[in-house]
PDB file as gemmi writes it, atoms N, CA and C in Angstrom:
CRYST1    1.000    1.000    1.000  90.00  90.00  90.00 P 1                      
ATOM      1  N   UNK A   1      13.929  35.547  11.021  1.00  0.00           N  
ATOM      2  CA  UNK A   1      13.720  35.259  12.426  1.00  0.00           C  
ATOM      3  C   UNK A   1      12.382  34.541  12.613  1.00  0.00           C  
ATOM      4  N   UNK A   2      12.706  33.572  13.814  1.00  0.00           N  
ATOM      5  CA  UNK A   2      11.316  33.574  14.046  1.00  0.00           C  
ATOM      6  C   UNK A   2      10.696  34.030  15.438  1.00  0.00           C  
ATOM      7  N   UNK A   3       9.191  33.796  15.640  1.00  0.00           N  
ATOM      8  CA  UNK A   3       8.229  33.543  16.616  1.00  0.00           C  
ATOM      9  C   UNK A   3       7.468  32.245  17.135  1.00  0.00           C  
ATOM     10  N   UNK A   4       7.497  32.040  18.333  1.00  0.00           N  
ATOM     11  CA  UNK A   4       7.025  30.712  18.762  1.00  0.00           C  
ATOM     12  C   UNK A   4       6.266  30.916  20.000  1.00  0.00           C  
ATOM     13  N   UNK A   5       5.040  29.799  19.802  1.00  0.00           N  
ATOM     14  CA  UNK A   5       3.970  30.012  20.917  1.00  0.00           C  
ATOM     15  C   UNK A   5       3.692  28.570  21.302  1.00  0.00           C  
ATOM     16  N   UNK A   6       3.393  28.591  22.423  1.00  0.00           N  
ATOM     17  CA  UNK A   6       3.275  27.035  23.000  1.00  0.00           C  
ATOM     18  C   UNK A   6       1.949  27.097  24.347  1.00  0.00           C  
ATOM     19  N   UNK A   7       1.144  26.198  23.800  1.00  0.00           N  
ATOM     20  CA  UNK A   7      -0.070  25.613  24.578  1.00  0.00           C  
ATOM     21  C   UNK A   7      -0.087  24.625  25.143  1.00  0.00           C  
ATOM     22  N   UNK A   8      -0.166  23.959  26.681  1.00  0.00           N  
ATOM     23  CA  UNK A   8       0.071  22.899  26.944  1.00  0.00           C  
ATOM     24  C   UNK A   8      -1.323  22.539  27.636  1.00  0.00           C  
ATOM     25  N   UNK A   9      -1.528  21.482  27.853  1.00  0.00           N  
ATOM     26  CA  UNK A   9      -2.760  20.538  28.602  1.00  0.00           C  
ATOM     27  C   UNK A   9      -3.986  21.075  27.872  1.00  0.00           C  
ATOM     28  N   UNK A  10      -4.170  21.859  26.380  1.00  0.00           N  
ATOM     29  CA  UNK A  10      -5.385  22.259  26.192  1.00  0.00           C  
ATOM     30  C   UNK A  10      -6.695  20.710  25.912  1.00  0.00           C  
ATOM     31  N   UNK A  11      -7.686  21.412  26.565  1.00  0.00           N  
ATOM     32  CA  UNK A  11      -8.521  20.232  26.627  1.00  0.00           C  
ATOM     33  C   UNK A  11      -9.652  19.916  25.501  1.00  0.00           C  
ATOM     34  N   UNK A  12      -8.756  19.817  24.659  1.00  0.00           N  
ATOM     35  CA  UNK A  12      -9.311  18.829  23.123  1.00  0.00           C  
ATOM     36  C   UNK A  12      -8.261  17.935  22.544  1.00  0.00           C  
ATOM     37  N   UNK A  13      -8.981  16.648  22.023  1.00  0.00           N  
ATOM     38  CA  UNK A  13      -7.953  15.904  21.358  1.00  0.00           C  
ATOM     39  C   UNK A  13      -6.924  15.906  20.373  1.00  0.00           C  
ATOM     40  N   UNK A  14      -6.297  15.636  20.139  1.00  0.00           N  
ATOM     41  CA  UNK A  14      -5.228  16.463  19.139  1.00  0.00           C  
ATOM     42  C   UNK A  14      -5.424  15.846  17.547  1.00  0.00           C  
ATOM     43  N   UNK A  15      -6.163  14.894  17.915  1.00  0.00           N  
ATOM     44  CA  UNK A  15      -6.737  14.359  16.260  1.00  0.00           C  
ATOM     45  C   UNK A  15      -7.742  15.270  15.378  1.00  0.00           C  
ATOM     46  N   UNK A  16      -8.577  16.458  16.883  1.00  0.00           N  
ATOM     47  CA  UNK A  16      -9.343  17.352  16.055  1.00  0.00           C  
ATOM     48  C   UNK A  16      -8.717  18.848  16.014  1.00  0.00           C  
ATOM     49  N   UNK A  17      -7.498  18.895  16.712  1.00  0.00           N  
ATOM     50  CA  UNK A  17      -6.829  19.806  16.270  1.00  0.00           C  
ATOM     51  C   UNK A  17      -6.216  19.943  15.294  1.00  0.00           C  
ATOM     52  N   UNK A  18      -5.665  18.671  14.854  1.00  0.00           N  
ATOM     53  CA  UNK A  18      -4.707  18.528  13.745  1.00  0.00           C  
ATOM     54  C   UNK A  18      -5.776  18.544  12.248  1.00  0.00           C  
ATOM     55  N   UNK A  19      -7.096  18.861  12.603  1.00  0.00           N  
ATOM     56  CA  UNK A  19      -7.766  18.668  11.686  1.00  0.00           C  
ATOM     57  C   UNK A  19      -8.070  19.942  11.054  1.00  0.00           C  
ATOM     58  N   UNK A  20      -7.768  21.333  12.286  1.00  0.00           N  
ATOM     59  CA  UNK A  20      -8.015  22.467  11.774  1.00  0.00           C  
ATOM     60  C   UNK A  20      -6.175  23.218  11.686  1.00  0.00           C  
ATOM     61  N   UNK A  21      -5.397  22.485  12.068  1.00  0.00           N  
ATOM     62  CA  UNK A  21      -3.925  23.026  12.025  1.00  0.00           C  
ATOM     63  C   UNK A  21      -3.758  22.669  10.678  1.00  0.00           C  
ATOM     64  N   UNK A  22      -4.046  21.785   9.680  1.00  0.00           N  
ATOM     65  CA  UNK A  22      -3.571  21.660   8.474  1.00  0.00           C  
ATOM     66  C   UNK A  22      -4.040  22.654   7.318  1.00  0.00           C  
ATOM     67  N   UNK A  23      -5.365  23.395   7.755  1.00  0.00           N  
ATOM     68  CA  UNK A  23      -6.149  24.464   6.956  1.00  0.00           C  
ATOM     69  C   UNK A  23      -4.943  25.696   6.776  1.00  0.00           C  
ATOM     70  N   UNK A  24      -4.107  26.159   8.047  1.00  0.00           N  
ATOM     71  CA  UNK A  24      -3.497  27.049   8.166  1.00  0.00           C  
ATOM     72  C   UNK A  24      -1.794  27.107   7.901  1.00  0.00           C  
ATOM     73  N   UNK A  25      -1.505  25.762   7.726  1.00  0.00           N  
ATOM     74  CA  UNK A  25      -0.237  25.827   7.258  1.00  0.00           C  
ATOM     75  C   UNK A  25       0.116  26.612   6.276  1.00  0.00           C  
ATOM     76  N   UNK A  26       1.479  27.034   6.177  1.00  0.00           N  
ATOM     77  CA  UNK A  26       1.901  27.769   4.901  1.00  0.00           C  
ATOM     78  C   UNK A  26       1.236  29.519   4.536  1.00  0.00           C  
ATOM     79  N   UNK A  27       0.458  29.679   5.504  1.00  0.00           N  
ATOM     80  CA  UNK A  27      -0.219  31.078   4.954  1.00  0.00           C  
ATOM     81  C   UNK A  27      -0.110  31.755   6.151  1.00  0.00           C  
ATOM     82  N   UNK A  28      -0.139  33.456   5.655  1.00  0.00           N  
ATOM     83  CA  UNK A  28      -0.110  34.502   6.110  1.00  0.00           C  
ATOM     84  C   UNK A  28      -0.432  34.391   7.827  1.00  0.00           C  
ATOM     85  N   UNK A  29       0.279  34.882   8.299  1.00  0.00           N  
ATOM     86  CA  UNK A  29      -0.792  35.027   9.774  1.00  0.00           C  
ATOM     87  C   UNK A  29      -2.036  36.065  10.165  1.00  0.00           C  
ATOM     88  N   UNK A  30      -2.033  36.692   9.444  1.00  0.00           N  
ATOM     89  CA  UNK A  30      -3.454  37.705   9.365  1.00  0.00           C  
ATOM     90  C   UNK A  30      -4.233  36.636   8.414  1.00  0.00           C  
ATOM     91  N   UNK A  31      -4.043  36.622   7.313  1.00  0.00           N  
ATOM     92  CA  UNK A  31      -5.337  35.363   6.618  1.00  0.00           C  
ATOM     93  C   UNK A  31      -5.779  34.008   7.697  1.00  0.00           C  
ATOM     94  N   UNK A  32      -4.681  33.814   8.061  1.00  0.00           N  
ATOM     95  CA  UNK A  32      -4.904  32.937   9.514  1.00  0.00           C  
ATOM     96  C   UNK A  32      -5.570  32.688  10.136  1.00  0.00           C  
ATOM     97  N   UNK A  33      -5.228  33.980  10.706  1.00  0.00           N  
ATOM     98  CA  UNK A  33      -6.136  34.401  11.894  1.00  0.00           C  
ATOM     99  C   UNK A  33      -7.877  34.635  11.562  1.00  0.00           C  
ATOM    100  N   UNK A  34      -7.906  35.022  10.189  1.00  0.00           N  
ATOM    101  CA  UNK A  34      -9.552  35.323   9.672  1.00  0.00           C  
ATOM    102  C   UNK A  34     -10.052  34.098   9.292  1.00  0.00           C  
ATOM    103  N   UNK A  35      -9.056  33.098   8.848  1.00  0.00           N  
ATOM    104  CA  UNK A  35      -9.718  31.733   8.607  1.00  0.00           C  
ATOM    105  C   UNK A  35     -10.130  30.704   9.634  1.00  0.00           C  
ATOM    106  N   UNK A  36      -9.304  31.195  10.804  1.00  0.00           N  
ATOM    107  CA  UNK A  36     -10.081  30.525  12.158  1.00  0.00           C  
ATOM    108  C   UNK A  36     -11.145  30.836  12.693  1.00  0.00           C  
ATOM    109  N   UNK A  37     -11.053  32.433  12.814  1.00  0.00           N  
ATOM    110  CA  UNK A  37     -12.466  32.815  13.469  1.00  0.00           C  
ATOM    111  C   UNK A  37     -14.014  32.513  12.794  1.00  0.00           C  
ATOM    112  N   UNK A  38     -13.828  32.135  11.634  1.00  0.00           N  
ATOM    113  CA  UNK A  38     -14.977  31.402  10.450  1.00  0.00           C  
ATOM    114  C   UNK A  38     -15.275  30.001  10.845  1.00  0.00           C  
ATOM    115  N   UNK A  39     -14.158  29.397  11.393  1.00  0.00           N  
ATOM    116  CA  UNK A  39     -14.198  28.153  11.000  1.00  0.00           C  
ATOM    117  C   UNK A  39     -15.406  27.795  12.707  1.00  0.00           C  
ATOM    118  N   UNK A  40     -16.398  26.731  12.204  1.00  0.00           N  
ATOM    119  CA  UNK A  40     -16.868  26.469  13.696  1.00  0.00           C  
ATOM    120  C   UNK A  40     -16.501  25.486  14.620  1.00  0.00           C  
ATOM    121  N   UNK A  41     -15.532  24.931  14.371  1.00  0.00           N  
ATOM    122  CA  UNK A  41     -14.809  23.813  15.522  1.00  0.00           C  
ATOM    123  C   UNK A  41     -14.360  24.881  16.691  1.00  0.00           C  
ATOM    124  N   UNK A  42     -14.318  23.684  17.869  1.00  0.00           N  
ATOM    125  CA  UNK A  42     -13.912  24.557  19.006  1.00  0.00           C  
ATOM    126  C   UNK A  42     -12.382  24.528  19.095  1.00  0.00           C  
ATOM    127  N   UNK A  43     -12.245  23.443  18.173  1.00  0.00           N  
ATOM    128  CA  UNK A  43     -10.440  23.372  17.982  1.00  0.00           C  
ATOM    129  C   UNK A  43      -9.735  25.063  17.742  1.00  0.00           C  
ATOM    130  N   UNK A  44     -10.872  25.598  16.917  1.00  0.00           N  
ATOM    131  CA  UNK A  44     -10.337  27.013  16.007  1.00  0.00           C  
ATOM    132  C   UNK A  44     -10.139  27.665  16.334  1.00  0.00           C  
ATOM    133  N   UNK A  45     -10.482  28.137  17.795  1.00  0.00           N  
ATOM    134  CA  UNK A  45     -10.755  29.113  19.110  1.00  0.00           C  
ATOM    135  C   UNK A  45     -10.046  28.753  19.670  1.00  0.00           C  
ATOM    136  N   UNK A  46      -9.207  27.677  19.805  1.00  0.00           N  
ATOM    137  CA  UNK A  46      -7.930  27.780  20.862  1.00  0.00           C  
ATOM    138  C   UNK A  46      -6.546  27.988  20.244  1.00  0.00           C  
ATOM    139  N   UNK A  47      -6.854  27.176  18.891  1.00  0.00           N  
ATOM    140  CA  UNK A  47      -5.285  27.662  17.425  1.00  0.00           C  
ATOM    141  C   UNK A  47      -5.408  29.227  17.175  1.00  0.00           C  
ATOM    142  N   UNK A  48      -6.750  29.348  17.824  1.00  0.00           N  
ATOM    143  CA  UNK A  48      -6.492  31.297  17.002  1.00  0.00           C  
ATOM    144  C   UNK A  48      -6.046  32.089  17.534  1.00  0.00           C  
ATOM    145  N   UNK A  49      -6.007  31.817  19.813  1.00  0.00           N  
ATOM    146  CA  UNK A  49      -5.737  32.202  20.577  1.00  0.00           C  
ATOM    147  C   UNK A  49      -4.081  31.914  20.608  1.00  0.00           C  
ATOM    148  N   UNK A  50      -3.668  31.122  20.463  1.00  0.00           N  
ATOM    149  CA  UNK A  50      -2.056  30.423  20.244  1.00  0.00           C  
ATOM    150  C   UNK A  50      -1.072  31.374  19.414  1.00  0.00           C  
ATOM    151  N   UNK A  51      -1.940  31.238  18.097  1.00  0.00           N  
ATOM    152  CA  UNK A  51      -1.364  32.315  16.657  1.00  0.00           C  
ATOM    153  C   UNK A  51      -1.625  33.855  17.516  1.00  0.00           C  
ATOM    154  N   UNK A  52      -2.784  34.531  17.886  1.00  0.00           N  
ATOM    155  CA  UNK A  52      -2.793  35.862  18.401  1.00  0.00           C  
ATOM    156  C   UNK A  52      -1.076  35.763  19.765  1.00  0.00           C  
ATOM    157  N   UNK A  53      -1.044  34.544  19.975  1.00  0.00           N  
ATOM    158  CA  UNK A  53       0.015  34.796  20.838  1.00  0.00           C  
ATOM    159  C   UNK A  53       1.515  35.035  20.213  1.00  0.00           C  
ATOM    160  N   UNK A  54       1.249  33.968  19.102  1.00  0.00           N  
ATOM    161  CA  UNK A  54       2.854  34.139  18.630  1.00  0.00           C  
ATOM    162  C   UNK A  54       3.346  35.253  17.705  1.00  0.00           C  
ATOM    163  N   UNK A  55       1.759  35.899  17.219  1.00  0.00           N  
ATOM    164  CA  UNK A  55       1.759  37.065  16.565  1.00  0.00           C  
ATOM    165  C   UNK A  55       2.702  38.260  17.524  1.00  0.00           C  
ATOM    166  N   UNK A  56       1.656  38.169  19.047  1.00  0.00           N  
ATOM    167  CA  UNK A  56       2.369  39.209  19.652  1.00  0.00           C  
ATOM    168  C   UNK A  56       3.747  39.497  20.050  1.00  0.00           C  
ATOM    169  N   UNK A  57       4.330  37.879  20.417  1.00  0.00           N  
ATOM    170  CA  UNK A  57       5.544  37.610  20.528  1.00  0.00           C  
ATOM    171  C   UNK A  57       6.659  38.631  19.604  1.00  0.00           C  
ATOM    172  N   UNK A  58       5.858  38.012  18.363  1.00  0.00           N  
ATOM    173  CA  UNK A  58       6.940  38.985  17.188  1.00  0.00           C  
ATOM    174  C   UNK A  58       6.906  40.450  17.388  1.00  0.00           C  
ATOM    175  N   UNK A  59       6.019  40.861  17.166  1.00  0.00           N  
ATOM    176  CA  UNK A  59       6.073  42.303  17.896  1.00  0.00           C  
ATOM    177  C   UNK A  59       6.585  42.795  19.001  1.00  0.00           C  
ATOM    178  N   UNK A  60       6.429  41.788  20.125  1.00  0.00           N  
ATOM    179  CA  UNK A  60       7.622  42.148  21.261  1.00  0.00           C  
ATOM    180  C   UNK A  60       8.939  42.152  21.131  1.00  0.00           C  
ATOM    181  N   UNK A  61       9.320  41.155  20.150  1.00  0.00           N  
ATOM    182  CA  UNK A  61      10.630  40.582  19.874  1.00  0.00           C  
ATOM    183  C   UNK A  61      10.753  41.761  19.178  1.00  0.00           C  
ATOM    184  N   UNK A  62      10.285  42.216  18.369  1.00  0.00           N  
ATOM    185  CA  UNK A  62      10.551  43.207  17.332  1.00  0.00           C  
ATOM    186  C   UNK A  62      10.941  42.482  15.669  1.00  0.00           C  
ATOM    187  N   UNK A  63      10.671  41.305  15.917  1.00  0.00           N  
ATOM    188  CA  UNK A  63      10.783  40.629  14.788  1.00  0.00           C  
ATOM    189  C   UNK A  63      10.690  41.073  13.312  1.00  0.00           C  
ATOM    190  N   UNK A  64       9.403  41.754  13.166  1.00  0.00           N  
ATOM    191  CA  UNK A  64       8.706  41.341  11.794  1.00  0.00           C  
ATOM    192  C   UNK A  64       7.450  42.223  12.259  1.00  0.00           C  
ATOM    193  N   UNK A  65       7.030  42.596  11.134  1.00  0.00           N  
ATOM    194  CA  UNK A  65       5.647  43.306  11.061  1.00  0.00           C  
ATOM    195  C   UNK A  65       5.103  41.703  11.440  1.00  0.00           C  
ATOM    196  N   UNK A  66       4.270  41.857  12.130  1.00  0.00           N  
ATOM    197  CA  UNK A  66       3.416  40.254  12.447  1.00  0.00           C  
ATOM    198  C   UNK A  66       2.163  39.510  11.554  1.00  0.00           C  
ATOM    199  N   UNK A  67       1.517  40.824  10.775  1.00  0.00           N  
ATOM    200  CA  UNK A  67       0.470  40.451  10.057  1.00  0.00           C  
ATOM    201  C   UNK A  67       1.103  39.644   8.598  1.00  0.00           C  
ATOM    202  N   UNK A  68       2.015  40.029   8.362  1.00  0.00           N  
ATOM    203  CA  UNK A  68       3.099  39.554   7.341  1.00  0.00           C  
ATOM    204  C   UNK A  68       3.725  38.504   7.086  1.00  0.00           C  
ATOM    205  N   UNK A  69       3.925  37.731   8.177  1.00  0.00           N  
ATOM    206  CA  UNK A  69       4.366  36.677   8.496  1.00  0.00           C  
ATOM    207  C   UNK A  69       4.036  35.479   8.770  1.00  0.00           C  
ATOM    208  N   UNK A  70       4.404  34.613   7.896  1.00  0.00           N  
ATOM    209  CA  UNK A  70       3.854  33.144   7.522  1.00  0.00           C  
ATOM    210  C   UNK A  70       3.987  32.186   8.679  1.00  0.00           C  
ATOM    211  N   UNK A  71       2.714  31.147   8.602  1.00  0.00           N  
ATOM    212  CA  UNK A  71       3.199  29.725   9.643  1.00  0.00           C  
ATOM    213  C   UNK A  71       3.612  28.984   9.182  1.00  0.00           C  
ATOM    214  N   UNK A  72       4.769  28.723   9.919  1.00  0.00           N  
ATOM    215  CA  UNK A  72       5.944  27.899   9.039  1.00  0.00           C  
ATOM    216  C   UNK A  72       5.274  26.442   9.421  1.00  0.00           C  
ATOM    217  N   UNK A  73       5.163  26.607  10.837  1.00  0.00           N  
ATOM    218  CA  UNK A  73       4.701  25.221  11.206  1.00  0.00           C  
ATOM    219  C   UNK A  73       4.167  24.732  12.398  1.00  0.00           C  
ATOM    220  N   UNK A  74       3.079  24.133  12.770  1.00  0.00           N  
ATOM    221  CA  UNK A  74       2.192  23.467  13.939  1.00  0.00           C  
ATOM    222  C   UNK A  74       2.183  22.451  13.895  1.00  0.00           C  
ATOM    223  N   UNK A  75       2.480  21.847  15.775  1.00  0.00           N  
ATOM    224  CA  UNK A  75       2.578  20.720  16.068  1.00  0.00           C  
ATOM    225  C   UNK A  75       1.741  20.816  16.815  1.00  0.00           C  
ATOM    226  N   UNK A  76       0.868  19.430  16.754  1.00  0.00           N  
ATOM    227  CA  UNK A  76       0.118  19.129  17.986  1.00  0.00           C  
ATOM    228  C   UNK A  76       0.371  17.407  18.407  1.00  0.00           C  
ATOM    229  N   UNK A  77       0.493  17.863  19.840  1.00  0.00           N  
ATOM    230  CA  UNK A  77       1.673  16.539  20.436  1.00  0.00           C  
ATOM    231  C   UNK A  77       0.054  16.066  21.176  1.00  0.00           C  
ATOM    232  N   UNK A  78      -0.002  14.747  21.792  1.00  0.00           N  
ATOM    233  CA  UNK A  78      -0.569  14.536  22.548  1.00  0.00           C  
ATOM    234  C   UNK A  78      -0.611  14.575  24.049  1.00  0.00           C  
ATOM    235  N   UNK A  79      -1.132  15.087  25.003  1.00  0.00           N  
ATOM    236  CA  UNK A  79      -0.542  15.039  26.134  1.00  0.00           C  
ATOM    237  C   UNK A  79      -0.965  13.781  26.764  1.00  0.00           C  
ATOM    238  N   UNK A  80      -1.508  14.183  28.254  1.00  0.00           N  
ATOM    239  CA  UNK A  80      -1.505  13.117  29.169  1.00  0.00           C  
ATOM    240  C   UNK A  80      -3.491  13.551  29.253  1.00  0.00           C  
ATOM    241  N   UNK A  81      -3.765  12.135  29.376  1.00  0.00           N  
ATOM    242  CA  UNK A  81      -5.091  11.813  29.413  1.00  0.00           C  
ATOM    243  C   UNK A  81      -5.584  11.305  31.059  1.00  0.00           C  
ATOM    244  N   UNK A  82      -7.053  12.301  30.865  1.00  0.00           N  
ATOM    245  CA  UNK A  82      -7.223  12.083  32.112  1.00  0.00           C  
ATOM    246  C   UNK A  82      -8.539  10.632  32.588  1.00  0.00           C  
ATOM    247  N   UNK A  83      -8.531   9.984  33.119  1.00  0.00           N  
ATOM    248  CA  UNK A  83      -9.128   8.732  32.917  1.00  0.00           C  
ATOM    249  C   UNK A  83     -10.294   8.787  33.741  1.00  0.00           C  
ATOM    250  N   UNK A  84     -11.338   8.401  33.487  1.00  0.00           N  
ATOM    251  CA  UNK A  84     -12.915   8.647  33.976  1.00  0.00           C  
ATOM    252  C   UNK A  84     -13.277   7.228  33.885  1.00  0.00           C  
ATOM    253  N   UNK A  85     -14.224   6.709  35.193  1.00  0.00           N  
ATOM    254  CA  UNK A  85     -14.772   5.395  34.739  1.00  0.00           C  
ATOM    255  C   UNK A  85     -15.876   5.662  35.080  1.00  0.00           C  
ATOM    256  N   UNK A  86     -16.631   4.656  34.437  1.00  0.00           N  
ATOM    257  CA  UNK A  86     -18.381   5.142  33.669  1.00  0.00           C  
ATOM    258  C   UNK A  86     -18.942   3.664  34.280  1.00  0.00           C  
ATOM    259  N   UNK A  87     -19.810   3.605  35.048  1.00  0.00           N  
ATOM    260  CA  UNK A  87     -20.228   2.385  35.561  1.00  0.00           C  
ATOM    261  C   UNK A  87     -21.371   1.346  34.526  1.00  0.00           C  
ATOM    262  N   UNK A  88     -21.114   0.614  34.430  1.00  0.00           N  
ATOM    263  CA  UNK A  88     -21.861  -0.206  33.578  1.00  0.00           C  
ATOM    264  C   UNK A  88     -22.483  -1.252  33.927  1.00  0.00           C  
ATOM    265  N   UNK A  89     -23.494  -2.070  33.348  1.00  0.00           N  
ATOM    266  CA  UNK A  89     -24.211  -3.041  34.191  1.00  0.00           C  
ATOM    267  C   UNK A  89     -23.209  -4.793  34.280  1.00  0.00           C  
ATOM    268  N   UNK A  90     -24.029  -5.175  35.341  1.00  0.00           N  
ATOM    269  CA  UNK A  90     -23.550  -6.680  36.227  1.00  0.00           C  
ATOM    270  C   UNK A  90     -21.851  -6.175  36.533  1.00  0.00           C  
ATOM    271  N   UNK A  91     -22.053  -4.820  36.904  1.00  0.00           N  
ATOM    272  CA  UNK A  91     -20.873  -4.590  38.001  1.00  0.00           C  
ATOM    273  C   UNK A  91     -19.584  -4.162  37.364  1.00  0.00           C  
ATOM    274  N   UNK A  92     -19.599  -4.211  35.950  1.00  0.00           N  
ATOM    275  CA  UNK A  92     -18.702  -3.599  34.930  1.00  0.00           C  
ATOM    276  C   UNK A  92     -17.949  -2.377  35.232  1.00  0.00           C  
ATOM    277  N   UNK A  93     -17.087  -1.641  34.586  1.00  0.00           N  
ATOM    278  CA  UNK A  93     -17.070  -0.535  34.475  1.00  0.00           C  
ATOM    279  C   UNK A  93     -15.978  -0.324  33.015  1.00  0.00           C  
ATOM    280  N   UNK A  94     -15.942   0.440  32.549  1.00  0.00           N  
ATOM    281  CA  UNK A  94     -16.040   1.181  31.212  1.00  0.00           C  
ATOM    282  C   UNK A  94     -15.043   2.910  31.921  1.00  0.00           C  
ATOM    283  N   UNK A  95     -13.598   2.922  30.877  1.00  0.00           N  
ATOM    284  CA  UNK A  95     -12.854   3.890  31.462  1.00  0.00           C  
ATOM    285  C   UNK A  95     -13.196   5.016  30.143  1.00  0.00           C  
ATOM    286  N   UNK A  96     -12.711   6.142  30.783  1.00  0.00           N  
ATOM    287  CA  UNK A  96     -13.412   7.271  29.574  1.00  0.00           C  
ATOM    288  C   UNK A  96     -12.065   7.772  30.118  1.00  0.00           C  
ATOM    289  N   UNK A  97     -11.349   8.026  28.629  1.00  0.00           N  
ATOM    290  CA  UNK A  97     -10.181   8.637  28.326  1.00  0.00           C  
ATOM    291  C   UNK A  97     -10.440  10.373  27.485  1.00  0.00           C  
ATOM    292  N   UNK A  98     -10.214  11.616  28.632  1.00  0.00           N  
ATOM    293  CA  UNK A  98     -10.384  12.593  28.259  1.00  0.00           C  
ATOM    294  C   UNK A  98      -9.191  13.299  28.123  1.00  0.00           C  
ATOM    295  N   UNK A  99      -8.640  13.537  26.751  1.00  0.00           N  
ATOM    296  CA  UNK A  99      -7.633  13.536  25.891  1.00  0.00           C  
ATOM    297  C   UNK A  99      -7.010  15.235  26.061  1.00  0.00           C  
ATOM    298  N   UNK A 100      -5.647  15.212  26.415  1.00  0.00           N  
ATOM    299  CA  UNK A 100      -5.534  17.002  26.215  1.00  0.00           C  
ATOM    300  C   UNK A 100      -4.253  16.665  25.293  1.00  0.00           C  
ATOM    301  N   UNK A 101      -4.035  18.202  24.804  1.00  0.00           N  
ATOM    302  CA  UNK A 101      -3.222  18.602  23.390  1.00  0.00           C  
ATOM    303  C   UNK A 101      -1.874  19.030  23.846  1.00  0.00           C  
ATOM    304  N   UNK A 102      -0.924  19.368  23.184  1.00  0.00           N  
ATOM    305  CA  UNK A 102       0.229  20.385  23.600  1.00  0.00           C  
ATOM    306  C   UNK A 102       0.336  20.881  21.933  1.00  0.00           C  
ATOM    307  N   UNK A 103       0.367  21.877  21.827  1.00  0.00           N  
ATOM    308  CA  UNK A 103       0.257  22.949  20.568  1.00  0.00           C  
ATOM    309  C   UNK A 103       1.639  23.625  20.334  1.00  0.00           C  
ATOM    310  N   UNK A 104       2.400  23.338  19.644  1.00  0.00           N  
ATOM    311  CA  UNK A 104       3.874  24.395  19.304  1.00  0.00           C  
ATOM    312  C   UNK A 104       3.164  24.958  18.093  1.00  0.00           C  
ATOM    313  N   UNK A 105       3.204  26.688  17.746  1.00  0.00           N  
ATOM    314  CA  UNK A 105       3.340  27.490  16.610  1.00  0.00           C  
ATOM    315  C   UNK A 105       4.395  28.079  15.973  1.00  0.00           C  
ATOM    316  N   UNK A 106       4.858  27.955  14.991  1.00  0.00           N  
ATOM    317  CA  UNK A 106       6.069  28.758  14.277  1.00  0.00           C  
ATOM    318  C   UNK A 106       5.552  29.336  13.569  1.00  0.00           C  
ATOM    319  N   UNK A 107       6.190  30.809  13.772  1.00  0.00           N  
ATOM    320  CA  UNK A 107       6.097  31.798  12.460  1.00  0.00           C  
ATOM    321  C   UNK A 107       7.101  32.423  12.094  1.00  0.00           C  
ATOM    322  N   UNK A 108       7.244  32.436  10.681  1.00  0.00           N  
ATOM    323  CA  UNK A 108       8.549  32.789  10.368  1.00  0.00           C  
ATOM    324  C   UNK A 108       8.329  34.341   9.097  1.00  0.00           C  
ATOM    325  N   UNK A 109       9.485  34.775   9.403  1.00  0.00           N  
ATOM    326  CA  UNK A 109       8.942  35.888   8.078  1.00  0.00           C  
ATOM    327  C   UNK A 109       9.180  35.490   6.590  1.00  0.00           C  
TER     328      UNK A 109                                                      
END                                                                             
């Protein structure tokens, strides 16, 4: 069986999420979970909050002992960007693209 957790509009780019989602593929969700809270990106603190979710899921579901159970697999999609313009000189302006994530977790036993 599995467990699945889903994060939407989180506000980091998904190029630096995907940078700490590849550390955790394939392993335990308790080792997981201890390898995020180490890690110091702020990416790590929102994948760790996601996994504590899909952990609980299983336990609600009645799935699977949860600490036991592997991540099969994380997606991080890009969402919708929110657009900022930054004024610049002889009347310019300069757009600032502030990037959010959408996060799917699988865990499987």
């Amino acid at each position: 069986m599995e467990s699945k957790a889903i994060l939407r509009y989180a506000r980091v780019t998904p190029r630096k999420l995907r940078r700490v989602t590849t550390l955790i593929k394939g392993k335990k969700a308790g080792d997981a979970l201890v390898n995020l809270k180490l890690l110091p990106h702020k990416g790590a603190q929102i994948v760790a909050k996601v996994l504590k979710s899909a952990m609980a899921n299983a336990e609600q579901k009645k799935v699977a002992d949860p600490d036991s159970m592997k991540v099969k697999n994380v997606l991080v999609d890009q969402g919708p960007s929110m657009k900022r313009m930054l004024t610049r000189s002889m009347g310019r302006a300069d757009t600032i693209r502030k990037r959010t994530s959408h996060i799917t977790l699988l865990l499987e036993e």
